[in-house]
KOLZA-987026 format. One record per residue (C-alpha): residue number from 1; x, y, z. Coordinates in nm, 3 decimals, always signed. Example, Ala and Ser with C-alpha at 12.3 -4.5 7.8 and 13.67 -1.06 7.14 Angstrom:
<figus>
- nr|px|py|pz
- 1|+1.230|-0.450|+0.780 .
- 2|+1.367|-0.106|+0.714 .
</figus>
This chain:
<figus>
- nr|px|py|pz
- 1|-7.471|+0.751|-1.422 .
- 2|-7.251|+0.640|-1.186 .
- 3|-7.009|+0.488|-1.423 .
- 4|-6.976|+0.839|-1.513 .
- 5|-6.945|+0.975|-1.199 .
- 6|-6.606|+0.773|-1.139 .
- 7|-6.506|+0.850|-1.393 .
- 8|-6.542|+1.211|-1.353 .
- 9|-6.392|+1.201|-0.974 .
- 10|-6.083|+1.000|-1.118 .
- 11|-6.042|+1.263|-1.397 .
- 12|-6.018|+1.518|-1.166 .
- 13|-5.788|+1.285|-0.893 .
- 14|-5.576|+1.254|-1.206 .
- 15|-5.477|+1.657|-1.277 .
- 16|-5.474|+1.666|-0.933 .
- 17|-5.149|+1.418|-0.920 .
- 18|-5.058|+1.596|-1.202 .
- 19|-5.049|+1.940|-1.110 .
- 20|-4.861|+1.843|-0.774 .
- 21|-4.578|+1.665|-1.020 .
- 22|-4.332|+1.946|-1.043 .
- 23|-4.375|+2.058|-0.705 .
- 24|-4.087|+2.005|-0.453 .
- 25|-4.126|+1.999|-0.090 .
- 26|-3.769|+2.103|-0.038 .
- 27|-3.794|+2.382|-0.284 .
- 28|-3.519|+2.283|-0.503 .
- 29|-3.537|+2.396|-0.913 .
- 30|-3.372|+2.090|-1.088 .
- 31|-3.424|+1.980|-1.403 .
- 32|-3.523|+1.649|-1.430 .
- 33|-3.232|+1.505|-1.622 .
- 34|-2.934|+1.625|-1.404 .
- 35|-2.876|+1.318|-1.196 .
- 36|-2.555|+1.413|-1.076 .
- 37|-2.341|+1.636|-0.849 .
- 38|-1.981|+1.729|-0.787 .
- 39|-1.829|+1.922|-0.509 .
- 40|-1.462|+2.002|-0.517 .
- 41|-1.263|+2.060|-0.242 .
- 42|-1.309|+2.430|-0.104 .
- 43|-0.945|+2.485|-0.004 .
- 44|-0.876|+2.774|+0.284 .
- 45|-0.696|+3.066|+0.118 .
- 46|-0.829|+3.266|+0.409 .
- 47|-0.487|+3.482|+0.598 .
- 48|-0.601|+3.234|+0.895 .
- 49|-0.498|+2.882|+0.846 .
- 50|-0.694|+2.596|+1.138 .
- 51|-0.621|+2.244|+0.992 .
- 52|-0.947|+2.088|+0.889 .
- 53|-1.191|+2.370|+0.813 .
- 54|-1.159|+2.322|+0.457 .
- 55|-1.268|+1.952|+0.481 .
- 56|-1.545|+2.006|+0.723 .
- 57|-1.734|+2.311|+0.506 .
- 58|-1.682|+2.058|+0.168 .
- 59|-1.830|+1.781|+0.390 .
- 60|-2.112|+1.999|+0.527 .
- 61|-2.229|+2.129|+0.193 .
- 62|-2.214|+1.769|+0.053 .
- 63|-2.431|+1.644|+0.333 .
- 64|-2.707|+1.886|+0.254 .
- 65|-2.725|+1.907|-0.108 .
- 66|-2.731|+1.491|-0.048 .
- 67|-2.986|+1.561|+0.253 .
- 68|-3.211|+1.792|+0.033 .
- 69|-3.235|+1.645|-0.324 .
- 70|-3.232|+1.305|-0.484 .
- 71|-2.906|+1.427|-0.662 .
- 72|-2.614|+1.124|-0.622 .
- 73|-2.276|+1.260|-0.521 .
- 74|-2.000|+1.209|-0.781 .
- 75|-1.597|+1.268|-0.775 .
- 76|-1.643|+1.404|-1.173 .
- 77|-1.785|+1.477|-1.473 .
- 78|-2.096|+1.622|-1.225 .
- 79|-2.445|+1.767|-1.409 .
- 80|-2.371|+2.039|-1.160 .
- 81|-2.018|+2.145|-0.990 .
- 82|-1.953|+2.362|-0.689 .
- 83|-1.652|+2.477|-0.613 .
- 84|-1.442|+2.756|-0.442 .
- 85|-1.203|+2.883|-0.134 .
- 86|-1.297|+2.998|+0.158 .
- 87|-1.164|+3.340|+0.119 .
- 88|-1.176|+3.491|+0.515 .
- 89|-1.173|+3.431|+0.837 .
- 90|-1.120|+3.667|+1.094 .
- 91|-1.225|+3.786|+1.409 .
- 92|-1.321|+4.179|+1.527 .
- 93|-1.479|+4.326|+1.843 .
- 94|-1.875|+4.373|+1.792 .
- 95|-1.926|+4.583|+2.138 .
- 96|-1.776|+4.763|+2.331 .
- 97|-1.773|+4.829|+2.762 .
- 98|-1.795|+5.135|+2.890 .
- 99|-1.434|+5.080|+2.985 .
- 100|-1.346|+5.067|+2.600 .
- 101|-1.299|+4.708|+2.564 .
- 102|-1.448|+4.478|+2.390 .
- 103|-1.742|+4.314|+2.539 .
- 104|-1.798|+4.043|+2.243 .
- 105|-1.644|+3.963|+1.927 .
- 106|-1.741|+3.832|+1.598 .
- 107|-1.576|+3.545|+1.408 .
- 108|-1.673|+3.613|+1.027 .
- 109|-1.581|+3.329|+0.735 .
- 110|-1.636|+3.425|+0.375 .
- 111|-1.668|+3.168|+0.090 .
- 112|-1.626|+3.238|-0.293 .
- 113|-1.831|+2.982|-0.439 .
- 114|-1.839|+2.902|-0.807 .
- 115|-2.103|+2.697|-0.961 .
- 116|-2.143|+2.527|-1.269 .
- 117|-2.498|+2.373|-1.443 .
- 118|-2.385|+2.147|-1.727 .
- 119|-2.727|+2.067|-1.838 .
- 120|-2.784|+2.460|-1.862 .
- 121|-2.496|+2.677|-1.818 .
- 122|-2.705|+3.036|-1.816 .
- 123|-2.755|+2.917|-1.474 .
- 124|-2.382|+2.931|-1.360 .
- 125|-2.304|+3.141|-1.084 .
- 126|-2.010|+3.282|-0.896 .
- 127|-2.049|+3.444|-0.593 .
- 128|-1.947|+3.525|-0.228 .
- 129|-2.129|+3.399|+0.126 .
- 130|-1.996|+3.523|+0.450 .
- 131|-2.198|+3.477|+0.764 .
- 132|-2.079|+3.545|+1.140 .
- 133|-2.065|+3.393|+1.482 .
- 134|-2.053|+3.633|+1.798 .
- 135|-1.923|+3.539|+2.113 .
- 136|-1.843|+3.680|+2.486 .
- 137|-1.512|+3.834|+2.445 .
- 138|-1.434|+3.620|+2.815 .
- 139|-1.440|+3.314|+2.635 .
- 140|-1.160|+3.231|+2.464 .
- 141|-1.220|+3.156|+2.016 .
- 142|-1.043|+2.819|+2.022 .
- 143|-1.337|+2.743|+2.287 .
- 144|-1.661|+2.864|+2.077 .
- 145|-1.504|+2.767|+1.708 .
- 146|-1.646|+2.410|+1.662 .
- 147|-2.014|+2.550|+1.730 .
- 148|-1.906|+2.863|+1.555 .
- 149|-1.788|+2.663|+1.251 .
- 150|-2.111|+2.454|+1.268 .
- 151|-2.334|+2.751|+1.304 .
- 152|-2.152|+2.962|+1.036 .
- 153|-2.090|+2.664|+0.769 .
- 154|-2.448|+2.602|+0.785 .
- 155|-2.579|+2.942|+0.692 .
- 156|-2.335|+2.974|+0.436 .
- 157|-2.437|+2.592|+0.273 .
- 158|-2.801|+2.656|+0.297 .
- 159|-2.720|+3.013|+0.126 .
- 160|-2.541|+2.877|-0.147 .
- 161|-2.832|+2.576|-0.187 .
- 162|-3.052|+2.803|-0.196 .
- 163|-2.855|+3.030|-0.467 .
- 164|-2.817|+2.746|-0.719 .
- 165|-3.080|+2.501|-0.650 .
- 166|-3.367|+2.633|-0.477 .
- 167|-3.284|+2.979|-0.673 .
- 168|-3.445|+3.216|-0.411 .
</figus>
C-alpha cells in the first residue's frame, strides 16, 4: 500500500515537471533547436546624424535578447537575424505656454526592423518601432539625449523582443 502510494505521488510529481517543461519565465516562443542569433548593425539613415547611436541601439538590443534567452550571439549564419536602420530622429514641441512657446518637446527615434527565423521562416517579420522621450523645452537636447537614448532604445528593444520572440 504504500509502495503504491509513492508511486502514485511520484507519478503525479512527474507530469507535474512535465507540464511546466515548455513554460518560460521570460515569455519567450523559441523553438528548441534554434541555438543561435545574429544582429546586424542597425545603421542611422535617420535626416539627423549623432556619432554612435547606431552602435549603442545594436549593442542594447544584443544585451537583452542575450539577457532574456539562452540564445548565443553569433557574427553569421544566425537561426534568427535582426536587422534594420534606424529610420528617424527628430525633435517637435509637445506643449505649448500660454505665451505660444513651447513648454516641452519630444525627441522621437523610429527603427525599421527586419527579422528573419531560419528554422521557420512564416515567422519573419518586418516592421517599424518608434517610441519618444519628452523633455522641458529649458533644458537644452544635447543635455537629456543619453537618458533619452537609454529610455527610448529600451522601449523600442523590448518591443521588437517581444514582436519576434515573446510574440505578444
Amino acid at each position: 500500500m504504500k509502495k503504491l502510494q509513492y508511486l502514485s505521488i511520484a507519478l503525479v510529481a512527474l507530469i507535474l515537471i512535465q507540464g511546466c517543461g515548455a513554460y518560460s519565465f521570460t515569455g519567450t516562443n523559441i523553438s528548441a533547436d534554434t541555438k543561435t542569433f545574429q544582429v546586424n548593425f542597425f545603421q542611422n539613415q535617420s535626416p539627423r546624424i549623432f556619432p554612435g547611436v547606431d552602435q549603442v541601439f545594436t549593442n542594447k538590443l544584443q544585451d537583452l535578447i542575450l539577457n532574456q534567452t539562452n540564445l548565443s550571439l553569433t557574427t553569421s549564419s544566425g537561426d534568427i537575424v535582426y536587422e534594420g536602420e534606424i529610420v528617424q530622429d527628430y525633435v517637435s514641441p509637445n506643449t505649448a505656454t500660454s505665451d505660444i512657446t513651447a513648454a516641452q518637446n519630444r525627441l522621437t527615434i523610429a527603427v525599421n526592423m527586419r527579422f528573419y527565423d531560419t528554422k521557420d521562416p512564416s515567422q519573419d517579420l518586418e516592421q517599424r518601432f518608434s517610441f519618444f522621450f519628452d523633455y522641458p523645452a529649458s533644458e537644452s537636447e544635447s543635455n537629456v539625449r543619453d537618458q533619452a537614448m537609454d529610455v527610448i532604445f529600451e522601449r523600442i528593444s523590448q518591443d521588437m523582443f517581444n514582436a519576434t520572440l515573446a510574440r505578444w
